[in-house]
C-alpha positions in Angstrom: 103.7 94.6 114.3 102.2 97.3 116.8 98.6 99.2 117.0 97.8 101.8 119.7 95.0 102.6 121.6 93.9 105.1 124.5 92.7 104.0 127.2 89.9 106.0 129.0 87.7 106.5 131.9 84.3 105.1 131.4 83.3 103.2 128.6 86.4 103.1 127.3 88.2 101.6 130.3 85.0 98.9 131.1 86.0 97.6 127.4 89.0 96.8 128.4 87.7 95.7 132.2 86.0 93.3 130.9 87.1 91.8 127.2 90.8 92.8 127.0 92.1 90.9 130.6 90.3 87.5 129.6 91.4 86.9 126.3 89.3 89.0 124.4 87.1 87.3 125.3 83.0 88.6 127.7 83.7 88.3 131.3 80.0 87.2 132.9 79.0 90.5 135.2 80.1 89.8 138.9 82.8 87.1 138.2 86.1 87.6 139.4 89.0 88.2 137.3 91.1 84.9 138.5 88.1 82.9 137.8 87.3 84.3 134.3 91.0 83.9 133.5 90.8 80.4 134.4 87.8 79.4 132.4 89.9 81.1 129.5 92.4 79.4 130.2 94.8 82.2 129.4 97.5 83.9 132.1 96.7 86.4 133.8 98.3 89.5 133.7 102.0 90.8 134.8 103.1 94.1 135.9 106.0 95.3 134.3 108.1 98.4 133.8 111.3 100.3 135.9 108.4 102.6 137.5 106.8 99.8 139.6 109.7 100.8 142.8 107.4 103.7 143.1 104.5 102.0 144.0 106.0 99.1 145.6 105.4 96.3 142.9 107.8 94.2 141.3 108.1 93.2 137.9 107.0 89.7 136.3 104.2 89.7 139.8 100.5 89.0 138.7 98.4 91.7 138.4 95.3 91.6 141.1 92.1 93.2 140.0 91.7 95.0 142.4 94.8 96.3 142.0 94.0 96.8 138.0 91.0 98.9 139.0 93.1 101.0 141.4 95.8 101.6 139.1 94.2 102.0 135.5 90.6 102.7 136.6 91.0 105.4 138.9 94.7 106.5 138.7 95.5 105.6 142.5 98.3 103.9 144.3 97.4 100.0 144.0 97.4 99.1 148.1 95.2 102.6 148.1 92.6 101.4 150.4 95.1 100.2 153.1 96.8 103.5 153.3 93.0 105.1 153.6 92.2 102.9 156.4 95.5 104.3 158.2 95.1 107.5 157.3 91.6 107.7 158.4 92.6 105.5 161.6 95.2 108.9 162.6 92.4 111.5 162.1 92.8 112.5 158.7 89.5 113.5 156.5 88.5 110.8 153.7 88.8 113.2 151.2 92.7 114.2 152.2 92.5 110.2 152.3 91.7 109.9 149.5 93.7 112.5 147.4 96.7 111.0 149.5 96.5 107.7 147.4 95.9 109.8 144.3 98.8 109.6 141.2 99.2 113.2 140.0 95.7 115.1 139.1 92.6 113.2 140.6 89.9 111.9 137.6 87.6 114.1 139.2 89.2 117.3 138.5 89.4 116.7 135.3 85.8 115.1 134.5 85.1 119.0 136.0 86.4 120.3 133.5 84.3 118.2 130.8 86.8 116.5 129.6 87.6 112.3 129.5 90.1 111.6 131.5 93.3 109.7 129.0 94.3 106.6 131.4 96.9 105.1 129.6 97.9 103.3 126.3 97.1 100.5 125.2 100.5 98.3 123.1 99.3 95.5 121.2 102.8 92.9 119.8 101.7 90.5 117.0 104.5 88.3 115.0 104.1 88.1 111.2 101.8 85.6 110.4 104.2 83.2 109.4 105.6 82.8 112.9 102.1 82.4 114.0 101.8 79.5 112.2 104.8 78.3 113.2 103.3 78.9 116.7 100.5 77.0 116.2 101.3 74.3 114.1 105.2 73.3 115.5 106.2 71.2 118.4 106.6 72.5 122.2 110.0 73.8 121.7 109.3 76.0 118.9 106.3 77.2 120.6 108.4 77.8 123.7 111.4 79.5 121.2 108.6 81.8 119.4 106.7 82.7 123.0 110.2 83.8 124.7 111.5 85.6 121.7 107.8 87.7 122.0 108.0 88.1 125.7 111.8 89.8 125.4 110.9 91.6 122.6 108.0 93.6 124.2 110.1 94.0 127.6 113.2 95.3 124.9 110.2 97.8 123.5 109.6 99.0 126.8 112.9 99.3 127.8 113.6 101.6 124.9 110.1 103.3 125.3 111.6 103.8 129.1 115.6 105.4 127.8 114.6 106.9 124.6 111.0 108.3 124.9 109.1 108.8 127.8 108.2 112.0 129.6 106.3 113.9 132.1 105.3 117.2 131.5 103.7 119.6 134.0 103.0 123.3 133.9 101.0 123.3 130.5 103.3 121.4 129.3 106.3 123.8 129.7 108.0 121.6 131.5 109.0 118.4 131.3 111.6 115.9 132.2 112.7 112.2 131.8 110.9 109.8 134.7 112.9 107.0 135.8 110.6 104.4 134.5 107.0 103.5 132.9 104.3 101.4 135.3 103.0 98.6 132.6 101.1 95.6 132.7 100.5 93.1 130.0 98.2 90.2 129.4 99.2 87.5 126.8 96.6 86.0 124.4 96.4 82.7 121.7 93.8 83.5 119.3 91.7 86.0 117.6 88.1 86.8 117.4 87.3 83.4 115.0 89.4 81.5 117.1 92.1 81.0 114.4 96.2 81.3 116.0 97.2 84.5 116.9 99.9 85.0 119.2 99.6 88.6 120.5 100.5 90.7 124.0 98.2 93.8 125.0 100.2 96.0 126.7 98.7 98.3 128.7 101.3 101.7 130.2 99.4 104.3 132.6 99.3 107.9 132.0 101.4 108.6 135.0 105.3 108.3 136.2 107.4 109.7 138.8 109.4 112.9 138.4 112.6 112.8 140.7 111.1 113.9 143.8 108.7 111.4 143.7 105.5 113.5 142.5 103.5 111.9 140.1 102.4 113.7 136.5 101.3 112.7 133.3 103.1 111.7 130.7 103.6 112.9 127.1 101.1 110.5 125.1 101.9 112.0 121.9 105.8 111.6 122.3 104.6 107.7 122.2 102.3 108.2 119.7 105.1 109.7 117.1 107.3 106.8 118.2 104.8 103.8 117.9 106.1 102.9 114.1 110.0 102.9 115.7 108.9 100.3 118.2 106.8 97.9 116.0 109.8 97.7 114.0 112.0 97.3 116.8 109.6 94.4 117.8 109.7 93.2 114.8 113.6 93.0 114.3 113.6 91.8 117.9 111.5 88.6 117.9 112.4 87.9 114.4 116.2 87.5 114.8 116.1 85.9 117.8 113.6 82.9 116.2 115.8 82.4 113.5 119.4 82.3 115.1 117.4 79.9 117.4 115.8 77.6 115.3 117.8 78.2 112.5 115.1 80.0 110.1 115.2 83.2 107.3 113.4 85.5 106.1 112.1 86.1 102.8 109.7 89.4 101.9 106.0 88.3 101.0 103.8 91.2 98.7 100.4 91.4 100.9 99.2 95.0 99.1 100.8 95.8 95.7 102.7 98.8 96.1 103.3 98.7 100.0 105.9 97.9 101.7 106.5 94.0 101.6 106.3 92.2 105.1 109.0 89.8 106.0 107.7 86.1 106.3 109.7 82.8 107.8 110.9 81.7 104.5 109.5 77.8 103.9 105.9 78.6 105.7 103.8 77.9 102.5 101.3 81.1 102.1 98.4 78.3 102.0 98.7 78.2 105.9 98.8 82.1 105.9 95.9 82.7 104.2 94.1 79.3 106.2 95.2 81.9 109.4 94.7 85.3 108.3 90.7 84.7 108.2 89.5 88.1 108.8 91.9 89.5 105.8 89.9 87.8 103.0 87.1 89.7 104.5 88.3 93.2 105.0 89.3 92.7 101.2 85.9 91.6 100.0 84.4 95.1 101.9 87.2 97.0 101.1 86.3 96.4 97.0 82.3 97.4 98.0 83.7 100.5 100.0 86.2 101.6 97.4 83.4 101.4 94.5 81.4 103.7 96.3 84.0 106.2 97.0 84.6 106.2 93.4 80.9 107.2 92.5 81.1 109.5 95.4 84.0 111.1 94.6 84.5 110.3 90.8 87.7 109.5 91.1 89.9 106.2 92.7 91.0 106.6 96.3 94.7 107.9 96.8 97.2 106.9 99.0 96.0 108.3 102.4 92.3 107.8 101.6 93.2 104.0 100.6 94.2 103.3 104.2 91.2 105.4 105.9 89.2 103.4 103.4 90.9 99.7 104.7 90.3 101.0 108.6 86.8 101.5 107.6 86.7 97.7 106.2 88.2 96.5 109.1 85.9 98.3 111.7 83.2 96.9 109.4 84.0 93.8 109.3 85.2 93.0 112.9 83.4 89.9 114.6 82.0 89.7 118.3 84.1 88.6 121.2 83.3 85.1 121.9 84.1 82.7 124.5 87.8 82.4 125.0 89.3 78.6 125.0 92.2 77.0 127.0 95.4 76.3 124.6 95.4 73.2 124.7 91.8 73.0 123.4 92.7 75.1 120.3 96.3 73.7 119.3 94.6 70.3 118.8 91.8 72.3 116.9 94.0 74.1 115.2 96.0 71.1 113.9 93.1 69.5 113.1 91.9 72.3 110.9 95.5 72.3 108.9 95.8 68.7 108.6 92.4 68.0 107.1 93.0 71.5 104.8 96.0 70.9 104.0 97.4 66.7 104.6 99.5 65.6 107.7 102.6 66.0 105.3 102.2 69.8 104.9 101.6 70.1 108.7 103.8 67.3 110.2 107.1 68.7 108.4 106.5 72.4 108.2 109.8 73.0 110.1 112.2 71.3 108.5 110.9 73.0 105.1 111.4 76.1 107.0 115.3 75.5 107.9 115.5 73.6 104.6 114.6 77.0 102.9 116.5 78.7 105.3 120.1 77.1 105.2 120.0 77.7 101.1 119.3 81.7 102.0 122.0 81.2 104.8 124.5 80.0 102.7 123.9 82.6 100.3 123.6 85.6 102.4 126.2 86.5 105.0 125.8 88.5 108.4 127.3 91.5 107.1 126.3 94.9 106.2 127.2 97.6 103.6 126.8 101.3 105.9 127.3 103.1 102.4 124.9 101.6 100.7 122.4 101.5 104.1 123.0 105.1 105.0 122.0 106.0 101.8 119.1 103.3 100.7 117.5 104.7 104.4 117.9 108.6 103.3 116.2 107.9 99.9 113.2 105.8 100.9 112.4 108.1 103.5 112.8 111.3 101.8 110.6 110.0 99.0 108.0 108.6 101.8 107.9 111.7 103.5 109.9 114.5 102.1 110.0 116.0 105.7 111.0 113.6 107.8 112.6 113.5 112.0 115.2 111.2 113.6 111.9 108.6 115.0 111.3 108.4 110.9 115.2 107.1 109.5 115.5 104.7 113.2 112.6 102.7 112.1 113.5 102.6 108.7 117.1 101.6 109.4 115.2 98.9 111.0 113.3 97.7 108.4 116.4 97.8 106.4 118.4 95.4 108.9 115.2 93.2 108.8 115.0 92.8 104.8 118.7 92.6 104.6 120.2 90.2 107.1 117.2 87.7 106.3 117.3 86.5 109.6 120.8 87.0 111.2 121.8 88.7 114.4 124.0 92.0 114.5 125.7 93.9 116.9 123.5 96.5 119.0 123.5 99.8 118.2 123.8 99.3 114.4 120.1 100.9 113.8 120.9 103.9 115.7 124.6 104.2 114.0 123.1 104.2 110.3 119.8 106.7 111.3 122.7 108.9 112.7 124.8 108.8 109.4 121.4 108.9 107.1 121.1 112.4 109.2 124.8 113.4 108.9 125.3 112.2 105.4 122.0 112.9 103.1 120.1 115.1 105.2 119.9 118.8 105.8 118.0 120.8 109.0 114.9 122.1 108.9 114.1 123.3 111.9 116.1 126.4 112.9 116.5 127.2 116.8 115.0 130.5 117.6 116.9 132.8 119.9 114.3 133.6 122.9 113.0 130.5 122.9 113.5 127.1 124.0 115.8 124.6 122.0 113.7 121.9 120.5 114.1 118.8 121.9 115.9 115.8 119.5 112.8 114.4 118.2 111.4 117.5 117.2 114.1 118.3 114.7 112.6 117.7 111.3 114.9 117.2 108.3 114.6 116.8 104.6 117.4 115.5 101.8 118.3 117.0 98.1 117.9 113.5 96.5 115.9 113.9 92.7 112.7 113.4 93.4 111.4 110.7 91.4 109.0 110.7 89.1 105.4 110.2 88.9 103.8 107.3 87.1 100.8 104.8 86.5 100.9 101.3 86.6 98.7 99.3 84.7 95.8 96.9 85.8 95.6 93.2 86.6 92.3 90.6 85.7 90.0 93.8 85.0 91.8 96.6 87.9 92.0 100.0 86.5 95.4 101.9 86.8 96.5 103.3 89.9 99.5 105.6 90.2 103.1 104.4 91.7 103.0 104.6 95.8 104.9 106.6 97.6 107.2 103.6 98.6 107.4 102.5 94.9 108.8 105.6 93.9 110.9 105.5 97.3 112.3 102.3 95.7 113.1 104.1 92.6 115.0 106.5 94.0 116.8 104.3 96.4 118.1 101.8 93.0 119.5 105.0 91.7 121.3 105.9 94.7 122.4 102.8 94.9 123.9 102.4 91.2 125.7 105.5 91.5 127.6 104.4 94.9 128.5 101.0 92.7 129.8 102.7 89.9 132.1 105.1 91.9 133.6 102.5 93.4 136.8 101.6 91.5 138.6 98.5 91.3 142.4 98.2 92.6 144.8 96.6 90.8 145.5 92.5 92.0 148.3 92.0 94.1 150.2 89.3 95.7 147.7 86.7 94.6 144.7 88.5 95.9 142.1 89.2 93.6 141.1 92.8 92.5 138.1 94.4 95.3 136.2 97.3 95.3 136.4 100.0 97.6 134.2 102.7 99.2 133.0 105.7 96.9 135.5 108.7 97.4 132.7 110.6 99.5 132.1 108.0 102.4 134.6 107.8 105.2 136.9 105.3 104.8 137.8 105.1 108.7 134.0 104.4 109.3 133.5 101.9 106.4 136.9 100.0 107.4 138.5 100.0 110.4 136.0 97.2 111.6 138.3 94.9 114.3 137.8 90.9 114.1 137.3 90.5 117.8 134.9 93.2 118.7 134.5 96.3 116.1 132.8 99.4 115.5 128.8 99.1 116.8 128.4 99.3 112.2 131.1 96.3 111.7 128.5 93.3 111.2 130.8 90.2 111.2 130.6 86.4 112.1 132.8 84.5 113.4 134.8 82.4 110.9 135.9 85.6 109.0 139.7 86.0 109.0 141.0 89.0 110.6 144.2 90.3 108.2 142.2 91.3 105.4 143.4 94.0 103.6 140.5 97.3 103.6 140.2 96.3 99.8 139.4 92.4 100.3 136.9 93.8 103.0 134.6 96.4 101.0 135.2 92.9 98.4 132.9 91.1 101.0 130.8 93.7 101.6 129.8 94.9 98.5 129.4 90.8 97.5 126.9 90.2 100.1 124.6 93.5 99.4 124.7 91.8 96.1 123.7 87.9 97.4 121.0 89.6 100.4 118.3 89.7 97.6 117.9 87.3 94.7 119.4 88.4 91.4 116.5 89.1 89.5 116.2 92.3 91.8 119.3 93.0 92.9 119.7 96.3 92.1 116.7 97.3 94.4 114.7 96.3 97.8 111.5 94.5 96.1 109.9 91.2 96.3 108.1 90.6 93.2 109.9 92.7 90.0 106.6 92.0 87.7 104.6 93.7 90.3 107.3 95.9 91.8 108.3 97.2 88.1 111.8 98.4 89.3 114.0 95.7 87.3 115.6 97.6 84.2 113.4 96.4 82.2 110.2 97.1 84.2 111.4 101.1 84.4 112.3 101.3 80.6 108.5 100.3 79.8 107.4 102.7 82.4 109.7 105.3 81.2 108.1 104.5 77.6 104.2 104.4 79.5 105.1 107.5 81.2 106.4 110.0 77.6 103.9 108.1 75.9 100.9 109.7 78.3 102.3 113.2 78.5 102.4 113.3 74.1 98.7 112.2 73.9 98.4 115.2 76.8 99.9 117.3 74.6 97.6 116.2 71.8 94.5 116.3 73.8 95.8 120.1 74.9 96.4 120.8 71.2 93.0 119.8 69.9 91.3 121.6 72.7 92.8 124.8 71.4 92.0 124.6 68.0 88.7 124.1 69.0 88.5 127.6 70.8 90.1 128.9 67.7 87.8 128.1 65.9 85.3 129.2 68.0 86.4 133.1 68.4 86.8 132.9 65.1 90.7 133.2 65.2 91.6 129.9 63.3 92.3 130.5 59.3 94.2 127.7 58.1 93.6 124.3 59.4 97.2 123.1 58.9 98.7 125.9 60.2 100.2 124.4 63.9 98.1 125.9 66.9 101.7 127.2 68.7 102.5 129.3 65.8 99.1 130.3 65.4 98.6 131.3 69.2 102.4 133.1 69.2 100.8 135.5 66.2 98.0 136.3 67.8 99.6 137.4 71.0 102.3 139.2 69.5 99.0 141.4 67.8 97.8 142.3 71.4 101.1 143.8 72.4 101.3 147.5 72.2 103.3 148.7 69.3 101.4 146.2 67.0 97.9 147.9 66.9 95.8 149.0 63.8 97.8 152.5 63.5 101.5 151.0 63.5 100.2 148.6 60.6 98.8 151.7 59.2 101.8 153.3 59.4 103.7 150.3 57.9 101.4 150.6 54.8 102.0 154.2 53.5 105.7 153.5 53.8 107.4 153.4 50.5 
């Protein structure tokens, strides 16, 4: 999971100064940074980031403060007051000094122009809460497994930030190109602000890279910005698989918010321990109730979609507890064990990992490391047409994501497999919106937007639990409807071959998917789409193959929802069943509509006067009475109609 965060000249930047580089923690006014990191007890920061060469620092070195100050307080080289002193010492001014050391546009000619200088961004990397506990609660090689996975997970974000992402720009903006690499520093914490586990990495990437000729400019913030969901989930995918191929864990989607999108837990992690760590959670709930009660007497209505999540920022920003005084590890791995075992029993806490791969190998067994692209391509195009209707490239990557995430459960696949199914989601099921304009410049990649002609699917409401009113379907409900449809239709054009030579019938690829893509996968090293493992035999006919395929899109998800991505089908409603009483729910609103509409016409009927016969039907009624307004049926033609013989 990833938030984001500017970073900015003065109070902004003392926050961070002072709370961020000591474990969220209040540094004391006039102590040094090495010694308020060590009375934390947490490490102190590391630069990191291909753009360091520019300024002479290495990656994986500790991060000095005064350096940090330099650097991130006043966008200067960080050995700036030794190349003063020598600049000074050969007759030069302090202020050509000065702007010597200076990366890009000085602070101060921006603050003249009454504006807050943007210093950088500010990354923060969280697992899912199961791994936390995990973390917390396991022995010191799943703590060192779960801290290395985290650490190459951020530096593979960065690196992606660094090859896929970044830019300078310079003249307004006009111009822009790609730098050779981002300057970066992170600082790695244990807890939150009530001292409960929570592994988590601030990193913190200055406003300022190197162009080729080695001038420094700003970068593009809100390139980063749009890409901030693509590299949580890239985190996410990341850390995950790498935990589980190494302790042998799965996955297994947990429901946090009805209707959003499920978040993939360590399967076996009991949610008892989730909930005993997500602490601040129950709160925001309990003020999110109290803030959404008085939007509805505001407002007179229930919160939507959008306002639901500006509402649960508001709860959060409410509810958020002071800093208080950070704690070495060791200090609060015994508290924290201390806190599950008496919660909980030693039984629950002493065998939490062997439940976890106990969990895992029946999931393993089940679900193999292989991926259908048909069904993929198509399941990404759906959701995020329905999610979005207008969508870009940065939109399907992070969803393809997501998609490996929820349906490898854990297993490790080939790079370049999330790129290679956002591609053929774009190619496939998607059609341009944005049109180059001749005059003007081309638009780069990610500014390409793009929509799809799936059937949009329908709206409806889903009923209360213990006393809730009805809300509507989310977005990502509906997406999930219209993804099960897809689906369904790829699985029935599919048609079976005929047995031969002892092997049983197979399925094979829908007629409009191409077969050379979906097939020619190679048992030593295939396509960058051919997910395989190992023990698979490499002279299987294409038939026996899409067979294998097809079977384990069927086994990634247990069979009570296999026909869609959900986690819970009675609170989901997408099994068959669920979308028959909905479809039932759904006609049987729009006829009382219709009623309600009827009745209120009779009654203005009967107001102006209009309405003889009560049982004549309203529709007929209203038809007559129009066709009298026309011209041609006025008083004289009914005049004229009456002297006829």
């Amino acid at each position: 999971m990833l938030s984001v965060a500017k970073i900015q000249s003065r109070s902004a930047w003392q926050y961070f100064l002072r709370g961020v580089v000591v474990g969220d923690g209040r540094r004391p006014v006039g102590q040094s940074l090495k010694d308020a990191q060590g009375e934390a007890g947490v490490p102190p920061g590391v630069w990191m980031g291909r753009g360091l060469a520019g300024l002479g620092l290495v990656a994986g070195s500790v991060v000095g403060e005064r350096e940090l100050e330099l650097v991130f307080g006043e966008l200067r080289h960080p050995d700036a007051d030794r190349i003063e002193r020598e600049l000074l010492a050969g007759g030069a001014t302090p202020a050509e000094a000065r702007l010597a050391t200076v990366l890009g546009q000085p602070v101060e000619e921006i603050e003249q122009r009454d504006l807050v200088p943007l210093l950088g961004l500010e990354f923060v990397f969280r697992p899912q809460a199961s791994l936390v506990v995990l973390w917390a609660l396991g022995d010191d090689r799943t703590r060192e497994v779960i801290e290395r996975a985290h650490e190459r997970a951020v530096a593979r974000v960065l690196e992606w930030l660094e090859d896929e992402v970044a830019e300078i720009r310079w003249a307004s903006g006009k111009k822009r190109a790609k730098p050779p690499g981002l300057v970066a520093v992170a600082f790695l914490h244990w807890d939150n602000r009530d001292g409960f586990p929570l592994l988590h990495q601030h990193l913190l990437i200055l406003n300022r890279a190197q162009r080729s000729d080695g001038a420094w400019y700003a970068l593009d913030t809100r390139r980063l910005y749009r890409h901030a969901v693509a590299a949580g989930t890239l985190y996410t995918l990341t850390m995950t698989t790498e935990v589980c191929e190494e302790l042998g864990l799965a996955t297994v989607p947990r429901e946090v918010t009805p209707g959003l999108r499920p978040v993939m837990e360590i399967a076996g992690v009991p949610s008892e321990l989730i909930e005993w760590k997500s602490t601040r959670r129950r709160r925001i709930e309990d003020a999110l109730e109290t803030i959404t009660d008085q939007y509805v007497k505001e407002h007179g209505r229930l919160p939507d979609e959008r306002a639901r999540h500006n509402l649960g920022w508001w709860a959060a920003q409410d509810t958020r507890p002071d800093k208080k005084t950070p704690r070495p590890l060791e200090q609060l791995l015994a508290w924290w064990r201390a806190s599950a075992v008496l919660n909980f029993g030693k039984a629950v806490v002493e065998g939490l990992l062997e439940r976890c791969r106990t969990a895992a190998a029946v999931i393993r067994a089940r679900v193999r490391p292989l991926v259908d692209t048909a069904l993929a391509v198509v399941d990404v195009a759906a959701v995020v047409y329905t999610v979005r209707n207008a969508f870009a490239r940065r939109h399907v990557l992070a969803e393809a994501r997501r998609h490996l995430l929820e349906t490898l459960r854990g297993r490790a696949f080939p790079p370049g497999l999330d790129d290679y199914i956002a591609d053929q989601a774009l190619a496939r099921h998607s059609r341009q919106l944005t049109v180059p304009r001749p005059g003007r410049r081309t638009p780069a990649p990610d500014q390409i937007t793009y929509t799809a002609d799936f059937p949009w699917p329908a709206r409806w409401f889903i009923a209360g639990t213990d006393g809730t009113p009805p809300r509507s379907a989310t977005r990502y409900e509906r997406a999930q409807v219209a993804s099960l449809a897809l689906q369904n239709a790829i699985r029935t054009a599919r048609t079976t071959p005929p047995a031969r030579d002892g092997v049983p019938a197979a399925t094979t690829p829908p007629p409009h998917t191409d077969d050379r893509h979906h097939h020619d996968d190679q048992a030593a090293a295939g396509p960058p789409h051919a997910v395989d493992h190992p023990g698979r035999e490499s002279l299987l006919t294409p038939a026996q193959r899409a067979a294998a395929i097809h079977t384990h899109q069927q086994a990634a998800m247990p069979q009570e929802y296999a026909e869609g991505r959900t986690t819970d089908p009675g609170t989901w409603m997408t099994t068959p069943a669920r979308l028959a009483f909905l479809a039932k729910l759904t006609a049987d609103t729009e006829t009382r509509r219709r009623t309600l509409a009827d009745a209120d016409a009779r009654r203005r009927a009967l107001a102006d006067g209009e309405l003889l016969d009560p049982a004549e039907p309203v529709d007929r009624r209203r038809q007559e009475h129009e066709q009298h307004q026309q011209p041609g049926h006025g008083q004289d033609q009914d005049q004229g109609r009456g002297v006829q013989p």
